[in-house]
C-alpha positions in Angstrom: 0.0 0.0 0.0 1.2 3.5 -0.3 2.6 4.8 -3.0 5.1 5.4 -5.6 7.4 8.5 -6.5 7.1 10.1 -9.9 4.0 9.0 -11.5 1.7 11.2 -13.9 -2.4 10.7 -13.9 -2.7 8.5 -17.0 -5.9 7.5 -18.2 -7.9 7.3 -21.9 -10.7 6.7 -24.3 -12.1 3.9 -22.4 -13.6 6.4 -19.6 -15.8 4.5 -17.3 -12.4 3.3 -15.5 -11.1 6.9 -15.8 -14.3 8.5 -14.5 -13.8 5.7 -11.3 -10.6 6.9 -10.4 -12.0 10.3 -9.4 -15.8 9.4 -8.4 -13.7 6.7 -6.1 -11.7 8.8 -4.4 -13.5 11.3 -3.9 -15.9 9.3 -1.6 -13.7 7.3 -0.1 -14.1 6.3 3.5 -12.2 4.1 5.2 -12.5 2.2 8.4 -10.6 3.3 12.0 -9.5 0.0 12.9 -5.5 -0.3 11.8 -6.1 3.1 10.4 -2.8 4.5 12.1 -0.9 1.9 10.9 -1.9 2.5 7.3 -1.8 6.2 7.2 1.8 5.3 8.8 2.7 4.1 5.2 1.5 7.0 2.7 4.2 8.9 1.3 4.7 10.0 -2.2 8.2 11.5 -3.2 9.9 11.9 -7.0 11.9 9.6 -9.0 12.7 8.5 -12.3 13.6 5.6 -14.2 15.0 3.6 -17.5 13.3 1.1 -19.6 15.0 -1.0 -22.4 12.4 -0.7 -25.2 14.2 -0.4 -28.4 12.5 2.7 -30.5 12.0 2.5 -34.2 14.5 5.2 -36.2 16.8 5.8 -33.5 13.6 7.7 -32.0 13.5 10.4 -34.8 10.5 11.1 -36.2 9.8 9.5 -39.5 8.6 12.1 -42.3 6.6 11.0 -44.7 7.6 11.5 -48.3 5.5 14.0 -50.5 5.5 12.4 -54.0 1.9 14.1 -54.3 0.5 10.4 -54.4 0.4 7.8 -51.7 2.0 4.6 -51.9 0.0 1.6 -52.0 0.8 -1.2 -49.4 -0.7 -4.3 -49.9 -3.6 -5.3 -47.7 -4.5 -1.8 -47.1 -7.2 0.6 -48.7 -6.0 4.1 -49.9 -7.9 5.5 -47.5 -6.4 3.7 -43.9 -3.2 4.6 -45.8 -4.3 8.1 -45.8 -5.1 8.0 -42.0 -1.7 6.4 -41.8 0.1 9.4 -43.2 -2.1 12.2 -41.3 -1.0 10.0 -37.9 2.7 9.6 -38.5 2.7 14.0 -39.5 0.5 15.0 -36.6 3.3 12.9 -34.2 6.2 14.7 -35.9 4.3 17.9 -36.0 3.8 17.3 -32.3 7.8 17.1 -31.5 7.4 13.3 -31.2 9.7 10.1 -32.3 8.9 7.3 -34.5 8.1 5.5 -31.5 5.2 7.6 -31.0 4.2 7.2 -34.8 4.0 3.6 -34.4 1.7 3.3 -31.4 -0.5 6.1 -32.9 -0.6 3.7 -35.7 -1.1 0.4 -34.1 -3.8 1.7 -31.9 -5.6 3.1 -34.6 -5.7 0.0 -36.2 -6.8 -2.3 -33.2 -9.6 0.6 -32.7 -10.9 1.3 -36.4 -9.1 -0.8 -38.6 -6.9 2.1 -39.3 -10.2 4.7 -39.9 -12.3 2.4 -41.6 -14.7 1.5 -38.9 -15.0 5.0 -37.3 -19.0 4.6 -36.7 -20.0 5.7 -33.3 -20.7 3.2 -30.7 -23.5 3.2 -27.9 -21.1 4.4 -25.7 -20.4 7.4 -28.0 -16.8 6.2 -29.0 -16.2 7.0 -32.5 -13.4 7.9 -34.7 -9.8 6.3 -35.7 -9.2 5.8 -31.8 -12.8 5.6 -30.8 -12.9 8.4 -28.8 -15.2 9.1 -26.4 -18.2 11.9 -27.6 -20.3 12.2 -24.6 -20.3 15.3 -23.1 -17.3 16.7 -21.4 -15.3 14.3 -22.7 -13.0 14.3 -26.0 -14.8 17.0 -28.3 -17.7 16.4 -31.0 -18.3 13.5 -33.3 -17.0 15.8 -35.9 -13.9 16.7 -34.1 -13.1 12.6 -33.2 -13.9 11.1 -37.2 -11.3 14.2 -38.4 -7.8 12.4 -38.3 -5.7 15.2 -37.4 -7.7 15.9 -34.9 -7.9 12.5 -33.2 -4.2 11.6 -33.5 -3.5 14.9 -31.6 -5.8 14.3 -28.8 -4.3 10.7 -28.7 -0.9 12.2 -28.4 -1.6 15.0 -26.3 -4.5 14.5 -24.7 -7.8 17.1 -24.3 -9.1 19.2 -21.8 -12.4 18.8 -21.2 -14.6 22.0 -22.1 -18.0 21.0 -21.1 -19.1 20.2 -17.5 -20.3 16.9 -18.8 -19.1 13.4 -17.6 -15.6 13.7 -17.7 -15.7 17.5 -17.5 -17.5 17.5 -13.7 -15.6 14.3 -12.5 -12.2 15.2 -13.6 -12.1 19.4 -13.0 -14.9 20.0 -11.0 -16.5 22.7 -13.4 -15.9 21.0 -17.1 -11.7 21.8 -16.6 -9.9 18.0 -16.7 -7.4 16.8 -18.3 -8.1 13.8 -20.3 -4.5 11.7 -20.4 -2.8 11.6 -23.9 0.3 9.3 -24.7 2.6 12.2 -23.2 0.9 12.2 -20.0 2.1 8.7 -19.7 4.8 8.5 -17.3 7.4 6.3 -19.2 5.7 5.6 -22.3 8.8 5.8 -24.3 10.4 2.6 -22.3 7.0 0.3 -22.6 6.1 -2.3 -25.6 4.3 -0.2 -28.0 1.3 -2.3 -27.3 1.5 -1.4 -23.4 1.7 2.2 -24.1 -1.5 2.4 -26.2 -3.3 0.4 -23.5 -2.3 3.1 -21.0 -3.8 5.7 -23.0 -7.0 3.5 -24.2 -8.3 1.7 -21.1 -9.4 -1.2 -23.7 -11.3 -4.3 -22.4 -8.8 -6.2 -24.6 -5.3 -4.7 -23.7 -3.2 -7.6 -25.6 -4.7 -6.4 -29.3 -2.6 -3.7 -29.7 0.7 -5.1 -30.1 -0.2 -7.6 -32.8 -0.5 -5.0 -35.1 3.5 -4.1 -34.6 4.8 -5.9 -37.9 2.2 -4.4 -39.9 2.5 -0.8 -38.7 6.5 -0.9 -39.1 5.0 -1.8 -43.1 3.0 1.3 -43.4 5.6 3.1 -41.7 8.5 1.9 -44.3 6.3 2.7 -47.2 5.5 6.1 -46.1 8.9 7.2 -45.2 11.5 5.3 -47.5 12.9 4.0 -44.4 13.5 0.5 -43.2 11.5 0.2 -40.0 12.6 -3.1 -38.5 12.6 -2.9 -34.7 14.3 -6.0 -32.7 10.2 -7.2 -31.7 12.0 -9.1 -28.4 12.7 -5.4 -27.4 9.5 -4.9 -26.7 7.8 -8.2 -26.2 6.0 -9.0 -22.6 8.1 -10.0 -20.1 9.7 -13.4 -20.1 8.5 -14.7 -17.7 6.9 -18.5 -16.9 4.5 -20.7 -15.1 3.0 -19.3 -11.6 4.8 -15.9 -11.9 3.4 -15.5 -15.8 -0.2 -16.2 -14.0 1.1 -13.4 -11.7 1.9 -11.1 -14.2 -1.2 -11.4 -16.1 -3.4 -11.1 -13.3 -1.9 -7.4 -12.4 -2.2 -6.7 -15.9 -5.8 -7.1 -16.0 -6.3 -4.2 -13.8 -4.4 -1.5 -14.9 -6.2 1.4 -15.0 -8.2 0.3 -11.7 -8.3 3.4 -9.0 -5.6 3.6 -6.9 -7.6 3.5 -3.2 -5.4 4.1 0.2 -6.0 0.6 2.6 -8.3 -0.9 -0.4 -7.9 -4.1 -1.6 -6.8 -7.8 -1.1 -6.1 -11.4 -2.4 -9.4 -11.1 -3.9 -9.2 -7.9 -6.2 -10.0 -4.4 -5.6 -12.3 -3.8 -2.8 -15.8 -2.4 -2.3 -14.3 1.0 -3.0 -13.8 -0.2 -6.6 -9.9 0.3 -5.9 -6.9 -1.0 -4.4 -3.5 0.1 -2.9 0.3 -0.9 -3.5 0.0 -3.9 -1.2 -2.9 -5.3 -2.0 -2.6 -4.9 -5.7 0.6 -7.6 -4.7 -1.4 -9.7 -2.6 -4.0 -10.1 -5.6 -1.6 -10.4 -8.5 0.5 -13.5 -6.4 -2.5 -15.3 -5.6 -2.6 -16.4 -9.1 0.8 -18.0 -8.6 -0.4 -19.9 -5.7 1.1 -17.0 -3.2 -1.7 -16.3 -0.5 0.0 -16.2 3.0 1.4 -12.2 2.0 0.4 -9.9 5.4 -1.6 -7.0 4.2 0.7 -4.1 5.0 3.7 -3.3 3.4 6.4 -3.1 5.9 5.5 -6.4 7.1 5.3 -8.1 4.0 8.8 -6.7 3.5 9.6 -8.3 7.1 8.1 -11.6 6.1 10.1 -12.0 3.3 13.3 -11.2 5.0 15.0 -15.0 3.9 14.2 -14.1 0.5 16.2 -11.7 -0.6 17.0 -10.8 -4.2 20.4 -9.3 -5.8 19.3 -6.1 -8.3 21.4 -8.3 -10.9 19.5 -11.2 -10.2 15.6 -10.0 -10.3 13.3 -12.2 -11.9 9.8 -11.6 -12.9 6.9 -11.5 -9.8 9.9 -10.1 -7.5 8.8 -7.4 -4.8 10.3 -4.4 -5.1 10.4 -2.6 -1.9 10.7 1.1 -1.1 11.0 3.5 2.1 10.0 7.5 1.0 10.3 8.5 4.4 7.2 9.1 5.7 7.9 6.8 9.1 11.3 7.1 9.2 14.7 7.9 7.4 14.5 7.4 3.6 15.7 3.9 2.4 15.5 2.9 6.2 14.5 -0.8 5.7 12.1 -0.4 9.1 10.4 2.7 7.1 9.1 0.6 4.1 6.0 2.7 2.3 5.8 1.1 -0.9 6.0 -2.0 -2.8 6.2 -2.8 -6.8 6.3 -6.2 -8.5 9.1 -6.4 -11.3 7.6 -7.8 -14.6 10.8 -7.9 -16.7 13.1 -5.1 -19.2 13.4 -2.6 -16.6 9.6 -2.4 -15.8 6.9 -3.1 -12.3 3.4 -2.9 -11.8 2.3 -1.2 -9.1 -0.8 0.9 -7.3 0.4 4.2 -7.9 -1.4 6.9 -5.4 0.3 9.9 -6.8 -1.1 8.5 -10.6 -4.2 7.4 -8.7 -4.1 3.9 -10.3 -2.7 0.7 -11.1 -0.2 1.4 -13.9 3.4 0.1 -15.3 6.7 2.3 -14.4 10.2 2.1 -14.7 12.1 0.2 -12.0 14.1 2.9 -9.7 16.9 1.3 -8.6 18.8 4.3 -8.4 16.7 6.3 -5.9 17.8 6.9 -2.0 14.5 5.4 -1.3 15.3 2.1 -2.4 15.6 -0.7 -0.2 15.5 -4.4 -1.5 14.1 -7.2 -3.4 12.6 -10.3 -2.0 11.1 -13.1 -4.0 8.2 -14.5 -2.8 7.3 -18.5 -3.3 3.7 -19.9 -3.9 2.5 -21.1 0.1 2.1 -25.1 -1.1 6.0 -24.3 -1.7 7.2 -23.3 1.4 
């Protein structure tokens, strides 16, 4: 429980979850009993980190050559091709890398089939990224079906003008922020599939990354260069048997609320949320881990003949952290926060300063830093 250092409010097109995090919050109540003891673990300080993913182009935008005519790529309409081109300039246009390009790309094509199916959907999603059109939220149905238009509030993100549902949830009086990719704290260092999730909020988050091979096409047509990224760069994390359960149980809730003392081995709690250390507790279950205690610096005590080497991490290790709010910083009796390392330089954890369950950079680096411990399934021990 806790939370983490330097994480951004990320959020996207899929708003229900987004419009949870604040409605959640907001009325959160939670109960007296062990109250001091988890108020004893909130703290929230600034950090940063690296990630491994290799980026398309060195990074650099790729500018798409004006021949006055489109190429045409086969399996692809002129008009998705079009779309293609108005994504990959709005990026550069935007300051943004190739790497950029190529999720704005992949996610239009999980979303719309690269602008082809752009109808509007009962929840009022339409355009190349389906975004939302309710009020208060991303603009107009003409603004989302216009390309340009869409790929810059994918990028960038929107502020809501309109008290509507976003608007009066997020800013009070029609004034909040919906996340764009930029507003996602380390989106250059996550698979490309990852990053568009974090910006999306899809009910089907492992889409996106298929579309890779094909996008790096378009991409190679459109600019004249060779866009062959290493894909094991920026696969998932190797990882195998109880801990890939793990892994793909915490992924299933990014996005959920971020809720202080929420949460357990069974999910998020009747808040709708969950904090740093029961978002552990629920993830390890699937691998078979259910004797975790529920607060962090105990959990970090009950794995004390488990520790882990930084060198020699594996995937569904607990990454534990002291930011100082109960004693010195990096004091292992001061522990505030825990994270659980899913491979290439990269944890899950319940961030409270993002307000929700979200992917970050491992910060090994930081003062607050304290250890690793690897925990086993129970019938194991």
């Amino acid at each position: 429980m806790s939370e983490s250092p330097t994480d951004d409010p990320s959020g996207g097109s899929k708003g229900l979850v987004i419009a949870l995090i604040f409605a959640v919050v907001a009325g959160i109540i939670i109960a007296p009993v062990g109250l001091v003891m988890l108020l004893a673990e909130d703290e929230e300080e600034s950090a940063t980190g690296t990630g491994t993913c290799t980026a398309p182009n060195g990074g650099q935008a790729l500018a798409v050559v004006d021949t006055g005519t489109l190429p045409l790529v086969p399996g692809f309409l002129p008009e998705q091709i079009g779309v293609a081109a108005t994504i990959m300039n709005v990026a550069e246009e935007q300051g943004l890398g190739a790497d950029a390009q190529l999720i704005g790309l992949i996610t239009a094509m999980q979303e719309s089939t690269l602008g082809i199916n752009t109808y509007a959907t009962g929840a009022g999603d339409a355009g190349p990224f389906q975004q939302r059109t309710l009020d208060g939220w991303y603009g107009s149905l003409e603004d989302v079906m216009n390309p340009s238009y869409a790929a810059t509030v994918f990028f960038t993100g929107v502020t809501a003008d309109s008290p509507g549902d976003y608007g009066s949830v997020g800013g009070g009086a029609g004034n909040g922020h919906i996340p764009g990719l930029i507003d996602i704290t380390g989106w250059e260092t996550m698979p490309p599939g990852e990053a568009a999730q974090a910006v999306q909020r899809s009910a089907y988050p492992d889409e996106y990354q298929g579309h890779v091979p094909e996008a790096q096409t378009i991409m190679s047509s459109l600019s004249g260069v060779d866009v062959n990224i290493d894909a094991s760069a920026c696969a998932e994390p190797a990882a195998s048997g109880d801990m890939a359960a793990a892994i793909e149980r915490g992924r299933s809730i990014l996005g959920t609320p971020y809720v202080f003392g929420d949460g357990d081995v069974n999910g998020p709690g009747s808040s709708g949320g969950i904090d740093c250390s029961g978002f552990v507790m629920y993830a390890l279950a699937a691998a078979g881990v259910t004797d975790l205690p529920r607060v962090t610096q105990q959990q970090f005590d009950y794995l004390a003949a488990s520790p882990v080497a930084v060198d020699d991490i594996q995937p569904g290790d607990l990454i534990f952290e002291a930011w100082g709010r109960t004693g010195e910083i990096g004091n292992p009796a001061a522990i505030s926060h825990v994270t659980m390392y899913i491979g290439d330089g990269q944890v899950i954890e319940a961030s409270r300063s993002a307000m929700e369950v979200k992917t970050s950079p491992t910060r090994f680096e930081v003062d607050a830093f304290v250890g690793i411990r690897r925990p086993a399934p129970a019938n194991t021990n």
